[in-house]
C-alpha positions in Angstrom: 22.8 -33.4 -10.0 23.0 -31.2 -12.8 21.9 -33.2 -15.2 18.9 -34.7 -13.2 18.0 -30.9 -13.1 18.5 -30.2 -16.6 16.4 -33.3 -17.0 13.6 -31.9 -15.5 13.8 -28.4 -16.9 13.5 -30.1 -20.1 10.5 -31.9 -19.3 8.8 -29.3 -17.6 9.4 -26.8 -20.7 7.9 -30.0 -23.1 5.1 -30.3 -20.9 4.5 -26.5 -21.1 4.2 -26.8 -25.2 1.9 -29.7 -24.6 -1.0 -27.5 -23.1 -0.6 -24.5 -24.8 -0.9 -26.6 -28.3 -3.9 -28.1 -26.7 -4.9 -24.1 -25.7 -4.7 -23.2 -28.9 -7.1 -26.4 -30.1 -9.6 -24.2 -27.8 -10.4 -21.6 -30.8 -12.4 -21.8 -33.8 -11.4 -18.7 -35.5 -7.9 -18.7 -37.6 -7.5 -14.5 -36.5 -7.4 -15.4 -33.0 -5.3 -18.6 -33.4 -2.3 -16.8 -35.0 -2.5 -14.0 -32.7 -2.2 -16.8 -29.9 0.5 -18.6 -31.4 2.7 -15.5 -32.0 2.1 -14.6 -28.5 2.7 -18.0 -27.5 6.2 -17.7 -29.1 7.2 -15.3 -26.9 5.9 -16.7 -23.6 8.0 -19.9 -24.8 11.1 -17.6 -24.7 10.4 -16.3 -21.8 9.7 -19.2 -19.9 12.8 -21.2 -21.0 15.0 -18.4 -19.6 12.8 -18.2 -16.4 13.8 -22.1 -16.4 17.6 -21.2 -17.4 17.9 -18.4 -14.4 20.0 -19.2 -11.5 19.9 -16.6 -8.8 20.2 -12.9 -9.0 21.0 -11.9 -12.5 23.4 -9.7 -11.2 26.2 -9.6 -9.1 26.4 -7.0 -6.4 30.1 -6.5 -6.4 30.4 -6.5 -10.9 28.3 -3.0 -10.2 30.2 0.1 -10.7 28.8 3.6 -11.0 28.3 5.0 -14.5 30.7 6.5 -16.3 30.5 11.0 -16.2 29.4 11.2 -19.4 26.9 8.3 -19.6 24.1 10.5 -17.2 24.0 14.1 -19.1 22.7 16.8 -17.0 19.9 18.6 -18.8 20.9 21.8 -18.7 24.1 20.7 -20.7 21.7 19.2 -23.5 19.3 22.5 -23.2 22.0 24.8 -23.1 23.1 23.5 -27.2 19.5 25.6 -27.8 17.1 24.4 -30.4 17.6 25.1 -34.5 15.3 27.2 -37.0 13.9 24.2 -38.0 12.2 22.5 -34.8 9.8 21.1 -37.7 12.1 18.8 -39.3 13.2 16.8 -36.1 9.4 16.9 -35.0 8.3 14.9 -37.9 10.7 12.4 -37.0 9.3 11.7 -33.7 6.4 9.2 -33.3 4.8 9.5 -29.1 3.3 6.5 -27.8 2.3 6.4 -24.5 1.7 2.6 -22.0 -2.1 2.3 -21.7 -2.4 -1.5 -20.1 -3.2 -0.4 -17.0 -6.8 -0.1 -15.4 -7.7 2.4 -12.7 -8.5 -0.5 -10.1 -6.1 0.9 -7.6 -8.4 4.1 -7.5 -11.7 2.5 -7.4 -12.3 2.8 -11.4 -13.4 0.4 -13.8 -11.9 0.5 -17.5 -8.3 1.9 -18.5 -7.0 4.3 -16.0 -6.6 6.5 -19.1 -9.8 7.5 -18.7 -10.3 8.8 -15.1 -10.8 12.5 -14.9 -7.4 14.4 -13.8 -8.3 18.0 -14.1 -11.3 20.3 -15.5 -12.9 17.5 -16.7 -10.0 16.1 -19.1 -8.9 12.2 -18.8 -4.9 11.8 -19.1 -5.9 10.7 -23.1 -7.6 14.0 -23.4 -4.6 15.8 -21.9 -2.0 14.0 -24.3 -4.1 14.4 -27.3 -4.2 18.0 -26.3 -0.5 18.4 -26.0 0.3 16.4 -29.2 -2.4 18.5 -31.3 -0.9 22.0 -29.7 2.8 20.7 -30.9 1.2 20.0 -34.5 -1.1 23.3 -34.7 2.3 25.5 -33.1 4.9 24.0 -35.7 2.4 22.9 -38.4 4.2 19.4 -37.9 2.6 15.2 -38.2 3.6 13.5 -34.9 1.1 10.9 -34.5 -0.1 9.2 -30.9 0.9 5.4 -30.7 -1.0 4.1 -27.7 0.3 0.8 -26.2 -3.0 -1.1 -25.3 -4.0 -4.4 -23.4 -7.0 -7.2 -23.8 -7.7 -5.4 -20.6 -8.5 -1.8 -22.0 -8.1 -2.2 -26.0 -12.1 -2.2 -26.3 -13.0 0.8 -24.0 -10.1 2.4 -25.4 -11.1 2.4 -29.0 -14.2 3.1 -28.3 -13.5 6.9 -27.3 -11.0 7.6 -29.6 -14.1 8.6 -31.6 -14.3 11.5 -29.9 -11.0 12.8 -31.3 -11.6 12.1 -35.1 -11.7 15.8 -35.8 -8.2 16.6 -33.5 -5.2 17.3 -35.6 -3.6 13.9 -34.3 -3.4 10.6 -36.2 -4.0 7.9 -33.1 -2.6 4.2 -33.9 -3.2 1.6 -31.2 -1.6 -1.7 -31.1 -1.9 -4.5 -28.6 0.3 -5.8 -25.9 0.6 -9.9 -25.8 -1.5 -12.2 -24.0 0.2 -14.3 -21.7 -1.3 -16.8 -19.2 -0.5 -17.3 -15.7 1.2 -20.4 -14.4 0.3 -22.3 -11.3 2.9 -22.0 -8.9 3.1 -25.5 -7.9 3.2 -27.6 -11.5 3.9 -24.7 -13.6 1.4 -24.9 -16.0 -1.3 -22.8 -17.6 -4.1 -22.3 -15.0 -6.5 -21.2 -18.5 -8.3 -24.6 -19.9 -9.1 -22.5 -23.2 -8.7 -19.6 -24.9 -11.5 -17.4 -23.9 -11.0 -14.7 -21.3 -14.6 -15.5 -19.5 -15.7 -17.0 -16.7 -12.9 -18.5 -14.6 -10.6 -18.2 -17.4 -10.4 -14.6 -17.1 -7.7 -14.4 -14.5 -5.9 -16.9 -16.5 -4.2 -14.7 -18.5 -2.3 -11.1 -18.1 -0.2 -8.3 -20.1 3.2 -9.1 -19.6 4.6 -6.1 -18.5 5.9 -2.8 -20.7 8.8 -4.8 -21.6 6.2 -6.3 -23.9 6.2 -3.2 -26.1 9.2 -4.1 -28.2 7.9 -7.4 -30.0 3.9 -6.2 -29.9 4.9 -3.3 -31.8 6.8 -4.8 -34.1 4.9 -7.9 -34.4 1.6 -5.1 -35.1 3.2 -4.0 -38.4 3.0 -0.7 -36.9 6.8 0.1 -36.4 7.1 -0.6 -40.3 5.0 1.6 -41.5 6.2 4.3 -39.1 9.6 4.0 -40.5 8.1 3.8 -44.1 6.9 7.4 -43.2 10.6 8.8 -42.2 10.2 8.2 -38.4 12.9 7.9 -36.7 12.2 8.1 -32.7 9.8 6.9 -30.2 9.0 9.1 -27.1 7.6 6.3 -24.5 5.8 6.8 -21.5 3.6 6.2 -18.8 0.1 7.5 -19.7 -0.5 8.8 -16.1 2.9 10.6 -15.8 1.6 14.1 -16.4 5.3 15.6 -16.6 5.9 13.2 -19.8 5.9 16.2 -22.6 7.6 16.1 -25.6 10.7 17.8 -25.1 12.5 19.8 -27.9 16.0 19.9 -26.6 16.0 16.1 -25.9 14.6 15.2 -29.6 16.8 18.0 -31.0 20.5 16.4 -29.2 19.3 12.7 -30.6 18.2 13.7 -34.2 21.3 16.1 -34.3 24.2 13.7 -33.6 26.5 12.6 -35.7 25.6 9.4 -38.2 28.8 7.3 -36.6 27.5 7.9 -33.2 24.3 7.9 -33.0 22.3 7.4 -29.7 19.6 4.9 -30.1 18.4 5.1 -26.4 17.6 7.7 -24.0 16.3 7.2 -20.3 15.4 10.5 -18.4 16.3 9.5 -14.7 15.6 12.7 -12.1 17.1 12.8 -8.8 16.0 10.7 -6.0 14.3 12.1 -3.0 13.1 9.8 -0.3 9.8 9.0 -2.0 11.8 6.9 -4.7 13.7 4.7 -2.8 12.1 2.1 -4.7 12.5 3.2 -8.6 15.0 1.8 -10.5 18.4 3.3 -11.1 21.2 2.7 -13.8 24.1 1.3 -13.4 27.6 0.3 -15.4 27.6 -3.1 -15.6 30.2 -5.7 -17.6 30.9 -2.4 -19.7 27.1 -1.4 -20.3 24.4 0.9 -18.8 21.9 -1.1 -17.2 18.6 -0.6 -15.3 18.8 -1.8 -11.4 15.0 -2.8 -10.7 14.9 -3.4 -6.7 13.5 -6.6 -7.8 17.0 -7.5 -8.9 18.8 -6.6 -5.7 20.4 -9.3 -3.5 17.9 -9.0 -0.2 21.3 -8.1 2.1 21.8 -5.2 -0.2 18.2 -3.7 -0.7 18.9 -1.5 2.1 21.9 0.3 0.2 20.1 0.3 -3.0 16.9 2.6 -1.3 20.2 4.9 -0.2 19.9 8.1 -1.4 23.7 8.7 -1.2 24.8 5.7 -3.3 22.1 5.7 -6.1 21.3 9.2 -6.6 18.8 8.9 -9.3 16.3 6.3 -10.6 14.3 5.8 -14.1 11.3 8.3 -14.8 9.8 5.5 -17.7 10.7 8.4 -20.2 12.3 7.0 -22.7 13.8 7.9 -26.4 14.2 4.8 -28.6 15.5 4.5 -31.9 13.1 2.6 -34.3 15.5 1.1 -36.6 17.1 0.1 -34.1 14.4 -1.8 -32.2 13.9 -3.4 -36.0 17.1 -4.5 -36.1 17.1 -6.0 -32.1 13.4 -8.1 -33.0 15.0 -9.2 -36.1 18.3 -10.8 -34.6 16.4 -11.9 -31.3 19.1 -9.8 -30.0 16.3 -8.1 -27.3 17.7 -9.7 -23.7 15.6 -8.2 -21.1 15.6 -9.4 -17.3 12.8 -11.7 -16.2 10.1 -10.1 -13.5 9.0 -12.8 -11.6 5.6 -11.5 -9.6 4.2 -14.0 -8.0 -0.2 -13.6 -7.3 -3.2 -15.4 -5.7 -6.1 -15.4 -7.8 -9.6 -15.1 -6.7 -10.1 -18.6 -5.5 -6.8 -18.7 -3.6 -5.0 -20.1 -6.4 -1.2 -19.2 -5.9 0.2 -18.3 -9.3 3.3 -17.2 -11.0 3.5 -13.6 -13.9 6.6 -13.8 -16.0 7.3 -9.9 -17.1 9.9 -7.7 -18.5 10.5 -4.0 -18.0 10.8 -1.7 -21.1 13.5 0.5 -19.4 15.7 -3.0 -18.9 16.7 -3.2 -23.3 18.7 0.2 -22.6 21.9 -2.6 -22.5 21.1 -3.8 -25.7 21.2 -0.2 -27.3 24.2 1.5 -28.9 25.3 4.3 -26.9 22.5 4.7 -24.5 22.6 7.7 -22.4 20.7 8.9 -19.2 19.6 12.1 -19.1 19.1 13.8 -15.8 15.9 16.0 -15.8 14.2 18.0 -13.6 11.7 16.9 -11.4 8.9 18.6 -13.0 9.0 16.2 -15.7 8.2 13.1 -13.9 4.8 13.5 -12.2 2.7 10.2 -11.9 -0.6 9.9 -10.8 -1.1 6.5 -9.0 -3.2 7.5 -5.9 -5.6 9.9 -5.0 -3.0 11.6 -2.5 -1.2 12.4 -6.3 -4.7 13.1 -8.0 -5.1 16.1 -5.2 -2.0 17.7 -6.0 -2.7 18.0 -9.8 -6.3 18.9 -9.3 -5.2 21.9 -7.3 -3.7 25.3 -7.6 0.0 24.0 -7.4 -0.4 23.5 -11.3 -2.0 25.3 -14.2 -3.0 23.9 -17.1 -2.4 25.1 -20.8 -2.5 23.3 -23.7 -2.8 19.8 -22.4 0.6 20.5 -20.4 0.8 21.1 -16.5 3.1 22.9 -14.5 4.1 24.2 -11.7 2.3 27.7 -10.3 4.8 30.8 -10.3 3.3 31.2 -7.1 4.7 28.7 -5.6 7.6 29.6 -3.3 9.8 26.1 -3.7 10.2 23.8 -6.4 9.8 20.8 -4.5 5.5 19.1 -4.0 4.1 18.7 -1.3 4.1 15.2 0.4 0.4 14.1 0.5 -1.3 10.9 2.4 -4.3 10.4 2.3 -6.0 7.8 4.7 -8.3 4.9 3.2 -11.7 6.8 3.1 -10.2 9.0 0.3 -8.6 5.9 -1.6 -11.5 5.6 -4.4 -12.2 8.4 -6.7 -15.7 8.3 -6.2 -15.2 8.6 -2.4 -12.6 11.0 -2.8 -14.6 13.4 -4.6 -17.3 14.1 -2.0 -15.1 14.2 0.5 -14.1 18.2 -1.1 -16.5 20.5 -1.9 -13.6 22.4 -3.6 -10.3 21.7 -3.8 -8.1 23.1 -1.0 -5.7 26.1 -1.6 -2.3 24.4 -1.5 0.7 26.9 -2.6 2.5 27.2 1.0 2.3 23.3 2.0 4.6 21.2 2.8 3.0 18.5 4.3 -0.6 16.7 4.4 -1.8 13.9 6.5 -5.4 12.9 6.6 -6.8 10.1 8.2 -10.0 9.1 8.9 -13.7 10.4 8.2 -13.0 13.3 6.8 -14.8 16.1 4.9 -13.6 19.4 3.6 -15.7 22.5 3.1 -15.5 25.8 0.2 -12.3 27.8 0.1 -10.0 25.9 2.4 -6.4 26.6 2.8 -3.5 24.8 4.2 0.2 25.7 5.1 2.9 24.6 6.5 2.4 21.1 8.0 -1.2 19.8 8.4 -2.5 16.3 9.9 -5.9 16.3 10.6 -7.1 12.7 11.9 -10.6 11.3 13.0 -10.5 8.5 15.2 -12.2 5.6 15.0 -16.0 6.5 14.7 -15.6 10.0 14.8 -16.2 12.6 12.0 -13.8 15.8 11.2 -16.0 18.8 9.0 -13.5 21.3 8.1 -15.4 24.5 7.8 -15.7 26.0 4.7 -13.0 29.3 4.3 -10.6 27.3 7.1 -7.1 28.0 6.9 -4.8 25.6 8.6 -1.5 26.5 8.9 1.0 24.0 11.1 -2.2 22.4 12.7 -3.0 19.1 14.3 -6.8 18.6 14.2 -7.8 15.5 16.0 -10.7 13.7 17.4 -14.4 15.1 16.5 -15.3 18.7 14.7 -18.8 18.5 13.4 -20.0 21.5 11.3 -23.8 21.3 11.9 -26.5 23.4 10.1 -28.7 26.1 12.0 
């Protein structure tokens, strides 16, 4: 049996090499034929391991909680205080920030990077904002790396134009193009290598995982470490909380030669909103990141516990470049496969083999979690998130958001917002200003919904139009601890 199986995975990974040979036949031009083929190489990884994998890739009862010291609170690493010379370990530090994704989820076309966020800025403008304030304050040269897929690459490069004359070098590099397989034969559903026409939902971005062999395979991470850099700060390009932080970047440049940290993960506490986000473990004598995707289903339950797994992974991370260097170079980077299985257009059932950049903190010496506050993981993936940062919770200065003095509690408030406010577009007529939101705890709106000038909520507030109905909340309203159902029309005399 096992070797009628090994058989097969054999002539399904020769059969895989076939077409994407004959894929690469497709092009005329030499440029886009080596890009392929380098990409290519790492798909071919990829896929023989997705071939190798027998069930979960790990097991439940090998997990043990991480060691005391392995997950730093902050305040311990803040407390150490920062030098006279904040410069020094500032020109060290290179930021790049993800920017695969498109806004689709929120109704926008082109890179989610550019969707407005607050006073007009896009999440590019804000980051070039905070990088430029950091380089202005401490006369420093940390330069913006931004992580870019086929998807936005173009777009993207387009605007950075419009920063020329900002005291930020930008870099771009792109993320691999991989192509989907069919879920059946598990082949290449692409006939060629253009990304028109059908073929354009042949191929995808293979996950942030990705990050570790694009840059290096961009040339990029060389000449960044021919320039005495030393760090990366990675993250999500719509996590608004992900500022440099001078404590973090002082306790990794500041360690000791023999011990030094190459990776850092900021993981904040769990609340019941994250029940999902991956946590990190101690496994077979390493810290590892637990995606849910990795869980055995009879344990997914206790994984969402908030008891048991007490934090789970902002996407902040700290990376040592010579480090990732030396990883690429001995093939030494073993990250988990994603499997994520789509249907295309047409129906076509097909098959996305990703990684997780957060996943290589096992291949690291002495990794460390750091356990930061909340403020500093703040994503914007819906309009229910885009309301909070467009409102008064936050104030804006120098690129950098944060929380409002006036604001009694820490904590955010929870916000859902119903379907009629899931696209942007829709989502901004439905306020004619934002709401005043410092005392809530709660919002639920459902329905057709508008809301007028000056509103205030408090407290707890669900306001929900039925079916065919219409809710106007009048302009100057404060709701506090309310239930507003059924039809309010506000109708002009």
């Amino acid at each position: 049996m096992a070797q009628f199986q090994e058989m097969m995975r054999q002539q399904l990974e020769s059969s895989m090499h076939a077409e994407l040979e004959k894929l690469l036949d497709t092009t005329t031009t030499g440029a886009e034929k080596e890009v392929s083929r380098k990409n290519f190489e790492g798909f071919k990884n990829l896929f023989h391991r997705f071939l190798q994998v027998k069930g979960p890739s790990v097991e439940w009862i090998k997990i043990q909680r991480p060691p005391e010291d392995s997950i730093q609170p902050y305040d311990k690493i803040a407390a150490r205080g920062l030098p006279d010379n904040v410069a020094d370990s500032l020109n060290k530090l290179v930021v790049v920030k993800l920017n695969g994704g498109l806004g689709t989820s929120m109704g926008c076309k082109g890179p989610k990077s550019l969707i407005s966020v607050r006073n007009e800025n896009t999440f590019l403008d804000l980051t070039v904002q905070q990088i430029e304030h950091l380089n202005k304050t401490y006369n420093t040269d940390v330069p913006l790396v931004l992580m870019n897929s086929f998807n936005t690459d173009e777009d993207t490069k387009k605007i950075l134009q419009k920063y020329t004359h900002h005291r930020v070098k930008i870099h771009t590099f792109n993320q691999s193009r991989y192509p989907r397989i069919n879920k059946e034969s598990l082949l290449p559903v692409s006939t060629n290598l253009s990304m028109s026409g059908q073929n354009s939902e042949g191929w995808y971005p293979p996950g942030h995982g990705d990050i570790y062999a694009s840059f290096y395979n961009s040339g990029l991470l060389d000449q960044l470490v021919a320039q005495g850099k030393e760090y990366i700060f990675v993250s999500n390009i719509d996590n608004l909380g992900a500022t440099v932080d001078l404590h973090i970047l002082h306790h990794l440049v500041s360690q000791p030669n023999g011990k030094r940290c190459e990776f850092v993960m900021e993981v904040t506490d769990k609340t019941r909103a994250d029940v999902k986000g991956g946590t990190l473990i101690q496994y077979e004598g390493k810290l590892r990141l637990l995606e849910i995707a990795q869980v055995p289903k009879a344990h997914v339950d206790e994984f969402k516990s908030v008891s048991k797994f007490k934090i789970f992974n902002t996407n902040n991370l700290w990376i040592s470049l010579a480090a990732i260097k030396r990883l690429q170079e001995q093939k030494a980077m073993d990250l988990e496969i994603i499997v994520n299985p789509k249907t295309l257009d047409g129906g076509q059932n097909v098959v996305q083999l990703e990684t997780a950049v957060g996943a290589a903190i096992k291949c690291f010496d002495n990794a460390l979690g750091i356990n930061v506050p909340r403020s500093r993981f703040l994503p914007v993936k819906t309009t229910s998130d885009l309301l909070l940062v467009m409102s008064n919770l936050y104030s804006l200065d120098a690129g950098s958001l944060t929380m409002s003095p006036k604001r009694e509690f820490p904590t955010t408030p929870h916000v859902k917002l119903g379907s009629s406010f899931t696209k942007v577009q829709e989502y901004l007529t439905r306020f004619e200003s934002i709401p005043d939101m410092l005392e809530l705890d709660h919002l639920t709106v459902s329905g057709d919904v508008t809301f007028g000038k000056n509103v205030s909520l408090k407290g707890t507030v669900i306001i929900i139009a039925n079916h065919g109905d219409r809710i106007d909340i009048p302009a100057g309203s404060m709701l506090e601890n309310k239930i507003v159902s059924g039809n309010l029309r506000i109708l002009d005399h």
